[in-house]
Structure formats: C-alpha cells, structure tokens
FILUMFI-755335 format. One record per residue: x, y, z of N, C-alpha, C, CB in turn; residue in three letters. Coordinates in steps of 0.02 Angstrom, whole numbers, plus 50000, padded with zeros to 5 digits. Glycine has a CB too. Example, Ala and Ser with C-alpha at 12.3 -4.5 7.8 and 13.67 -1.06 7.14 Angstrom:
<donus>
506604971650390506154977550390506604983550390505654977650452ala 506424988850354506844994750357506455000250394507044997050286ser 
</donus>
This chain:
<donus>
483894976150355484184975650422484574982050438484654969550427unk 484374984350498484994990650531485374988750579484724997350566unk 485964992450631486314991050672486144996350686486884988650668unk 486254995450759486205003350808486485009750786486585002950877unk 487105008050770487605013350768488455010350714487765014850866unk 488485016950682489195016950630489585021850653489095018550547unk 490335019750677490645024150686491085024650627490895023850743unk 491415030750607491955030350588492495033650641491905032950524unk 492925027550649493385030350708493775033950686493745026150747unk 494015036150624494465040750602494305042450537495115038650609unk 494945046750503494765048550443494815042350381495195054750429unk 494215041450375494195034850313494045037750249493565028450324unk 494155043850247493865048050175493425046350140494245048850126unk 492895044750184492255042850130492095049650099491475039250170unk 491865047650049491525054150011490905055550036491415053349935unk 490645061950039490075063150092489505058650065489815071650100unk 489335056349994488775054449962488845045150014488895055249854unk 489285044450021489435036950049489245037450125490305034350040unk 489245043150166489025042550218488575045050227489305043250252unk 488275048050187487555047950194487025043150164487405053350175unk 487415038650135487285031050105487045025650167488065027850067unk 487725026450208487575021950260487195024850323488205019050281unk 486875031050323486475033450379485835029350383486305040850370unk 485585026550317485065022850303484935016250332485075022350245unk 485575013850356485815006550383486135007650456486435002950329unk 485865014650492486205015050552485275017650596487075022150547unk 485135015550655484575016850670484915024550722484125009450706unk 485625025150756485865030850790486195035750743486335028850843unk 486105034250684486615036850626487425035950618486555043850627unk 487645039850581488365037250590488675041250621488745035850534unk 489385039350662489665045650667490305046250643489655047750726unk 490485050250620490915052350559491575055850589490485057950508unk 492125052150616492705057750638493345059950581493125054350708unk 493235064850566493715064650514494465066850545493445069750453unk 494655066450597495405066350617495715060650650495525071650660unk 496365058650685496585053450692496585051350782497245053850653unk 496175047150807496155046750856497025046550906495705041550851unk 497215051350954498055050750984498035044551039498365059251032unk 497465041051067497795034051105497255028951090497925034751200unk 497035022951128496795019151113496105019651161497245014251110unk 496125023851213495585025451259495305031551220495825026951339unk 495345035151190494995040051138494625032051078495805047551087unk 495205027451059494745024350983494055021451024495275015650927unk 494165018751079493845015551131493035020251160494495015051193unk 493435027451172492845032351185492295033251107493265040751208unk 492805031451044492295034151011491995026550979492545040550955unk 492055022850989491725017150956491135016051018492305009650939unk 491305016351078490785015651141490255007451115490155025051147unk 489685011051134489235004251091488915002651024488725003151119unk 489495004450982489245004350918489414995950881489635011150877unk 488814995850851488784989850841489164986050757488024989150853unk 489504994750723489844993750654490274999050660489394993850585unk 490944995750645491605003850646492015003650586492325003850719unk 492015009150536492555010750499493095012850478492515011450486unk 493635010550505494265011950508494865014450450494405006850533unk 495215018650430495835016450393496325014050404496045019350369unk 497055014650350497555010450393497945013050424497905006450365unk 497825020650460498165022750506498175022250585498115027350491unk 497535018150590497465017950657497425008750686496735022950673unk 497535009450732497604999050757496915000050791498464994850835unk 496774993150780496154989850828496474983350834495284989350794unk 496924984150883497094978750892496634973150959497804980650902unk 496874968050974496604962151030496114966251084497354958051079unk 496694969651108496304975451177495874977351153496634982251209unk 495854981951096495174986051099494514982151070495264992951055unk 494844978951035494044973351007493874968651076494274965850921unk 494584969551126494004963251183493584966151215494344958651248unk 493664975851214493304979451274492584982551217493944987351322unk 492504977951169492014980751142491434975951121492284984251092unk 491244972751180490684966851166490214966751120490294965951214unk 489984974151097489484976551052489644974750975489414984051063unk 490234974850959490344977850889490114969350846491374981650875unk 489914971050792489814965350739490064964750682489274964750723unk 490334970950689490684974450582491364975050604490344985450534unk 491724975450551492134981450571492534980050487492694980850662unk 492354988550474492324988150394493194993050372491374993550357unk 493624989450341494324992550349494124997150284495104986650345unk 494375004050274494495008950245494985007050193494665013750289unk 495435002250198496035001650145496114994050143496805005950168unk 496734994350130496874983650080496834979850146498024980450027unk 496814973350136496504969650198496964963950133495394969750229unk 497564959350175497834954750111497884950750179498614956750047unk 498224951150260498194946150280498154949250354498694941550254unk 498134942750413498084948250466498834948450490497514946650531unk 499494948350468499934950150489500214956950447500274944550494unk 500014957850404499774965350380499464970850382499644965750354unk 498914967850419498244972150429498434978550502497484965250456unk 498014982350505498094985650575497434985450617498324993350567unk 497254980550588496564977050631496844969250632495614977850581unk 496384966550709496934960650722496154955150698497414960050832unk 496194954650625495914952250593495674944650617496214953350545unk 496124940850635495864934350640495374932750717496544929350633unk 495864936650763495564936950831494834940550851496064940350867unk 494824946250788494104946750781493574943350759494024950350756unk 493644939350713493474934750688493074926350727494044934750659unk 493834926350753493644922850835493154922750870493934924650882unk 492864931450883492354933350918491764934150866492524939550957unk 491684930650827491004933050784490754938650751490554932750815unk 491494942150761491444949750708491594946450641492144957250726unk 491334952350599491514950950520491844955650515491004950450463unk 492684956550487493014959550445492934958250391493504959450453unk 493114966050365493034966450274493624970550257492254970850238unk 493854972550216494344975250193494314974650099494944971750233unk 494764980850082494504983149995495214982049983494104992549967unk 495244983149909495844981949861495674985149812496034975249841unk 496444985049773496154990249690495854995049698495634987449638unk 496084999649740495605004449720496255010749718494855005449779unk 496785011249734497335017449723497725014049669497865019849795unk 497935007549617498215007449604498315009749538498285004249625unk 498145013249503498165017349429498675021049438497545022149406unk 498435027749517499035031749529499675031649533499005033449562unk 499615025249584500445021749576500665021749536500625016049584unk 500465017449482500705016049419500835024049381500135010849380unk 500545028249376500745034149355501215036849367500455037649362unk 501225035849444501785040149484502555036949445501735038149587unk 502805028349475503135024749449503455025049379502855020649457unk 502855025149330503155028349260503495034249267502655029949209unk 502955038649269503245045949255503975046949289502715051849287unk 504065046549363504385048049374505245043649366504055049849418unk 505265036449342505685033749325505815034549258505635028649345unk 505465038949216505515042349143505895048849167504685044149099unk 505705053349210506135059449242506815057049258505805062449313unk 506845050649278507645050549325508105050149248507815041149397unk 507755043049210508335040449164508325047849114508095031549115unk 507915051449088507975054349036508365061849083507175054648989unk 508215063149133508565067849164508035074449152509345068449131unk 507345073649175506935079149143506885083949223506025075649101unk 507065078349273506935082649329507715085249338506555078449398unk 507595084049410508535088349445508895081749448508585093249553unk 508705077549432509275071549444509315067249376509045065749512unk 509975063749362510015060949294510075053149322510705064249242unk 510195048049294510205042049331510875039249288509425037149329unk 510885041649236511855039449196511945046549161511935030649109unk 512865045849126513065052249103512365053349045513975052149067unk 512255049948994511545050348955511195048948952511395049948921unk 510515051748929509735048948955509755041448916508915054948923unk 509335038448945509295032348942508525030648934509645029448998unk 508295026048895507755023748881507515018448936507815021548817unk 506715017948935506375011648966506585004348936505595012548956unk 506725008248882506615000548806507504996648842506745005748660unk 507174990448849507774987048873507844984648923508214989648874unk 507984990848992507984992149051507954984649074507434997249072unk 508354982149119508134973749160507844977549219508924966949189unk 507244975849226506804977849284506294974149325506484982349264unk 506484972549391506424966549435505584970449461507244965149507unk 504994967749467504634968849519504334965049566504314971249502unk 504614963849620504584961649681503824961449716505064965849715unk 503444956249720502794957649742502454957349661502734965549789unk 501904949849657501564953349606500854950349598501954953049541unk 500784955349636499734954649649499674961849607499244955649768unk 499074964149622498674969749585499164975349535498274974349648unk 499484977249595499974984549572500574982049537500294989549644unk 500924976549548501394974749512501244971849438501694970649550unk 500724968749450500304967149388500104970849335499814965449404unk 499734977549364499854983249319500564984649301499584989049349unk 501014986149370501594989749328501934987949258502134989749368unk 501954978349263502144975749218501704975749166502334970849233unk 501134977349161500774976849108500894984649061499994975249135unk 501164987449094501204997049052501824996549062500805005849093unk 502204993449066502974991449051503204987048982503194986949114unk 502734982348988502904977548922503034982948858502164971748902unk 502394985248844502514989948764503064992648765502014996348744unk 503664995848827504114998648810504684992948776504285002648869unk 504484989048795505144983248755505674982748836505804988848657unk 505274982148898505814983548946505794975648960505664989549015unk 506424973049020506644967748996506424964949062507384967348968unk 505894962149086505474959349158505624952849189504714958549147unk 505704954549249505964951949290505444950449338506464955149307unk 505214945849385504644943949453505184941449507503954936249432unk 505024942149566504614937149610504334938149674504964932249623unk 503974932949679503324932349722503154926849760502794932849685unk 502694927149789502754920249836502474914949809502444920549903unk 502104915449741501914909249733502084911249636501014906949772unk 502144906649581502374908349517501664909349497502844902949474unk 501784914749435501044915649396501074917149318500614922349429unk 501074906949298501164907049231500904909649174501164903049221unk 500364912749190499984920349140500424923549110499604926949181unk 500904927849190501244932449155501854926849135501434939749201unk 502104924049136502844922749106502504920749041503414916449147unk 501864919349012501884918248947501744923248931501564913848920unk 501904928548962501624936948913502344941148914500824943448969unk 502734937348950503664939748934504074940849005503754948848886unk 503624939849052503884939949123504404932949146503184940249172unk 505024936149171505424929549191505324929249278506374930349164unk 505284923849317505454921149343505874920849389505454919349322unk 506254924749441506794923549462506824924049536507194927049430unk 507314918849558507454918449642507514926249681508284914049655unk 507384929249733507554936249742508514937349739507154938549826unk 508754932049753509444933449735509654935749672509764928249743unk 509344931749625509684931949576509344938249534509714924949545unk 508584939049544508344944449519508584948949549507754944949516unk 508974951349610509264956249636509894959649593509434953749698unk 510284953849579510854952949543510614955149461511144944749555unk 510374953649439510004954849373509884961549361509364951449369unk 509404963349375508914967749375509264976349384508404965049437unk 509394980449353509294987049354509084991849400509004987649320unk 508524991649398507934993749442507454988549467507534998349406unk 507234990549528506794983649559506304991649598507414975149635unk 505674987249581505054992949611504944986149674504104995749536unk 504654987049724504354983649792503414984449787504734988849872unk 503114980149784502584979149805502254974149838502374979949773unk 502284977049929502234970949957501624974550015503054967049987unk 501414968850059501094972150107501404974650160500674968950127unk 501184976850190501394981650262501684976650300500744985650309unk 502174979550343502474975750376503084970350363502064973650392unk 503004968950308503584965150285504284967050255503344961950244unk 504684963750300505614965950283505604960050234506414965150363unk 505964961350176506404958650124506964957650114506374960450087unk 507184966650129507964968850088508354970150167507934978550022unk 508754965850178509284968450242509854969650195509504962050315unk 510454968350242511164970250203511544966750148511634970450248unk 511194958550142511514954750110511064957050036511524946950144unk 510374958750057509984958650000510584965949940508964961350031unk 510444967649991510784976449965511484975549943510844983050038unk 512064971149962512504971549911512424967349861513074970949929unk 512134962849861511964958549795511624963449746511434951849811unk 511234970749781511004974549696511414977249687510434979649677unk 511804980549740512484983349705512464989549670512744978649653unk 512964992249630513024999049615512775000949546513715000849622unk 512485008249546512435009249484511415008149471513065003149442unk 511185004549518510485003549507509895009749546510374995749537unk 509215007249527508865011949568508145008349600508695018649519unk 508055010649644507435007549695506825011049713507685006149761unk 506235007349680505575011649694505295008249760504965011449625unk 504775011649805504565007849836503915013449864505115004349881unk 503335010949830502675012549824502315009949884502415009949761unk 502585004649927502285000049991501995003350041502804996050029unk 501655002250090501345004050151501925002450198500644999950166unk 502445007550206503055004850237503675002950234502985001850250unk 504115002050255504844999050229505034993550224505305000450256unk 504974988950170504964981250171505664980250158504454977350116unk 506044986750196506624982450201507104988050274507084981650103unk 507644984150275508084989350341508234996650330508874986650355unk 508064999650357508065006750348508985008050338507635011150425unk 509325006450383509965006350403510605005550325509954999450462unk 510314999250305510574995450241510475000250195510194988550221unk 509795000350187509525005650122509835010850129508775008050117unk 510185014050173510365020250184511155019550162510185022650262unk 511675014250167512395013550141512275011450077512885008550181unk 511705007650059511535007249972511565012749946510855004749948unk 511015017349974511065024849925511685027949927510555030949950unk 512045027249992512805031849985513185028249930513365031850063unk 513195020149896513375019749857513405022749772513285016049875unk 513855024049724514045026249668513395023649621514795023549651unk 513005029249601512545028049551511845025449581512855023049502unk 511695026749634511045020749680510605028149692511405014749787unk 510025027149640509335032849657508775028149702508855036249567unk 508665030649732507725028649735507265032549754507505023549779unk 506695031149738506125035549721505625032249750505995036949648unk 505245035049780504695035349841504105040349850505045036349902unk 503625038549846503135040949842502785041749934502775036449787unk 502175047049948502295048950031502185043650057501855054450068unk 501685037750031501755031950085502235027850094501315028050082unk 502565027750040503255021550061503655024750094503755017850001unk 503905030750088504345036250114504045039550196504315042750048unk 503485037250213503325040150258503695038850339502685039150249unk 503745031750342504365029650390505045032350391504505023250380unk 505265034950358506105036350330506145041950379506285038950232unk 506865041750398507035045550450507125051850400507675042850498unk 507295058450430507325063750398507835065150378507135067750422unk 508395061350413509215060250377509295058350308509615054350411unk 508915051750323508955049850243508535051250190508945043750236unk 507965059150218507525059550159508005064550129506705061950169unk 508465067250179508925073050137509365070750086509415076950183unk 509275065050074509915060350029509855065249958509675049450010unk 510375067149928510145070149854510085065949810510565074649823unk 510205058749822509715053049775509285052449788509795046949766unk 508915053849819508285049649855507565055949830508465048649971unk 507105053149764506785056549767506065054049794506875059049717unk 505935059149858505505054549899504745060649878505845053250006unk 504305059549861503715065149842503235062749888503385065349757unk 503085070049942502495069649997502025066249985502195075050012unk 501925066449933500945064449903501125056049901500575068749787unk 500305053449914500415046849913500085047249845500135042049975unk 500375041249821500295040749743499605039049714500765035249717unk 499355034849783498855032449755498195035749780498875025749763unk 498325041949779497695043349805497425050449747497805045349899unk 496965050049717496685053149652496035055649686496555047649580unk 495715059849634494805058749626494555052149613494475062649562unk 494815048249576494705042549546494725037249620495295041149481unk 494995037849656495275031949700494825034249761496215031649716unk 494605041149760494125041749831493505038649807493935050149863unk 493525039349747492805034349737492805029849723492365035149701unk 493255025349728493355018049709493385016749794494155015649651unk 493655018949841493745017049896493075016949941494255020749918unk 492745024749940491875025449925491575018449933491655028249838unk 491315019349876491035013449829491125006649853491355013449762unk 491775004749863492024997849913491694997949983492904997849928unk 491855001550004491565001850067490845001450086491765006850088unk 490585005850056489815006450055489714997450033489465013649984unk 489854996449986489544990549956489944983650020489824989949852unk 490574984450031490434977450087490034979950157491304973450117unk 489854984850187489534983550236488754982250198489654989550292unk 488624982450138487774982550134487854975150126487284987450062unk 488414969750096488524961750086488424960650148489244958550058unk 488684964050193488714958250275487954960350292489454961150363unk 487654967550279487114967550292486554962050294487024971250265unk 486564961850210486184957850133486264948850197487034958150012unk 486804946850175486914942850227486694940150291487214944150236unk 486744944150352486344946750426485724943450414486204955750441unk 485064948550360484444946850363484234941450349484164949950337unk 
</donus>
C-alpha cells in the first residue's frame, strides 16, 4: 500500500537512509523540511494534501490544523507520545477523525542517564567548577528520590543501585519489581523531605514542584531535571536555588524554558546539549519511525 504524499513538517532528524526508506511508501515522494515551521499557516502550507505527516516535539498540530486538513490519515510523531495532555499533537481529537497517531519511546534514554551520572559525580566529587559540600562526597549512600518512573527513571535507578546509593520513588502508580530490587516507596512529601537529591522524570507539561513542594526539600540538596520542560514553578525553583547549599543541574531540554536570569545562577549547572541526543539515539529514533508508519501501513492493506 502507498499514500499520496509524506510530509515532514519540520526537522524530525531522520537519518537520510530513513527517508529514503519511506519514498518507497509515498506515490508524490516525501517532503523533507528540515527547519522549524514560524506560524501555523506555514505548518498548514506545508502539509497541503498530504495524506501522512511527520512531526517532532517542537512544533503543535493542534485541533485547528488537523480540522483544515481533511486529507491526512497518519500522522507519525518524531519523539515520546505517553499521553495526549503531553503530546504537541492533539492526539485524541485526531483520533476522533480517523487519523492514526503513533508516537516512539526509548530511544534518547542511555544519554540521559550518562549525562545524570557523570555530571552528579562532577558536582559531589568537585571535578568540575562547583563542589556540592566542604568534601567530595561519594554516590555510595546518597538518599536519592527519582520522581517519575517509566523508562529513564528506571534506568537511572538501575546504574545507581551498584553504587550502594540509598533509592527513593514516586510515581503514579507503585512498581513492585523495583522495590524488591531495593527501591523504597514514598509519598512526594515525604520523599521530598528524605531524599538528598531528587532527579524529575516526567512528561511535558506537567507542574509538580510549586512553593510548598520546595520548602519541604529544603537546604543543602540538589535537583536534576532531564524533562521536556519545567515540571515545576519557575518562580519557586528560583528562591530554592538562592537557598544555602541548593545545586541543580540541567541538561538543554529541561533547561530550555528557564529564563536567562536564572540560567546565570552560579548553582545552576544548566549544559546546552540535550542529553539525549547521541549517534546512537538518531538511529533508534530512525528506525522507530520508519517502522510505525510501515505497521499502520502493514495494517491499511
């Protein structure tokens, strides 16, 4: 089976071998924009009558533009797809109309996890410009809360255990796997209160941490946050860090919202690069993609 036409409405970083994968499954070919569309009458100009569009998660397709697009049948997301109040495609309402959304997972999270280590090994041991106590301090021990625990948190805690560090969850639903592998359990209050360091892995869009969250962690701790976004008050987070002893560390997508006031914080180590994005992860993302539009294809016929 073919469809008329594949757009990619923006840059979805396929690897060239992937779009020339799907030229085979397009009877107009594809068309390939590798920059970021600036309004919604440009996403609109370039999808026109294409009958499959591939998006990342920088750009919305929201209600409007999927109603002015009678044609479309696909619409294949470039990045994580966990719910549609996360998504930047208005997932269910497309759905509604007899489009198929798809959306990938697992495919940046190794980097994260690299980033996260390494660089919370730099703060405590003091290898970079910032120390996190008067002496370096070990992983081994550490009470360390991770907030969110699907894929990436899952890893984190899994290359955490061997250090002997002392784990902390929670999440929206319990997952007795890990607490029989040494993971505790705890209310976000009290793991707030607990916990040392707390890393965030949540989906886009979601606030957590306002002001009450933030004095309950209190002084002396440090905050990763690897997320698609600020899952918590920008405002709050910002009198946390002015507090005595409070680092956090951010990688370019969680950090990418943050006003420029508070990227100047001299706690705050925020690194441009998004963590999760490797050689390894353009082809895991690749690979995803290619393979759910050929399922809805497989499917279709």
């Amino acid at each position: 089976m073919k469809i008329n036409k594949i757009v990619c409405v923006d840059n979805t970083k396929l690897k060239d071998w992937a779009v020339e994968e799907l030229q085979q499954y397009s009877e107009q070919g594809v068309d390939n924009h590798k920059d970021y569309p600036g309004s919604e009458e440009e996403v609109l100009n370039r999808i026109g009558d294409a009958e499959a569009v591939l998006v990342s998660w920088r750009t919305e397709l929201g209600e409007e533009i999927i109603r002015q697009c009678p044609n479309l049948k696909y619409i294949g997301m470039a990045c994580s797809l966990y719910d549609d109040e996360s998504a930047n495609v208005a997932v269910n309402f497309a759905r509604e109309q007899g489009i198929a959304v798809t959306g990938i997972r697992d495919y940046g999270d190794p980097g994260v996890i690299e980033f996260i280590i390494s660089e919370l090994v730099r703060l405590l041991h003091g290898f970079g410009e910032q120390q996190w106590k008067e002496m370096p301090v070990e992983l081994t021990g550490r009470k360390i809360g991770i907030i969110g625990l699907g894929t990436t948190g899952q890893m984190l805690a899994e290359c955490l255990l061997p250090f002997g560090a002392d784990l902390h969850y929670f999440s929206r639903s319990r997952k007795p796997e890990w607490e029989e592998k040494g993971l505790k359990y705890l209310g976000l209050d009290e793991l707030l209160q607990e916990s040392e360091i707390i890393s965030l892995h949540l989906p886009k869009n979601t606030e957590i941490l306002k002001s009450p969250e933030f004095a309950q962690f209190g002084e002396g701790k440090i905050l990763v946050n690897t997320s698609l976004g600020l899952p918590f008050r920008e405002d709050a987070f910002k009198k946390w860090l002015e507090k005595d002893g409070n680092y956090a560390i951010f990688d370019g997508d969680g950090g990418a919202s943050l006003t420029e006031e508070t990227k100047n914080s001299s706690r705050l180590i925020a690194n441009p690069k998004s963590a999760g994005w490797s050689a390894e992860t353009h082809q895991r993302l690749s690979e995803k993609v290619v393979r759910n539009l050929k399922a809805y294809l497989s499917a279709e016929s």
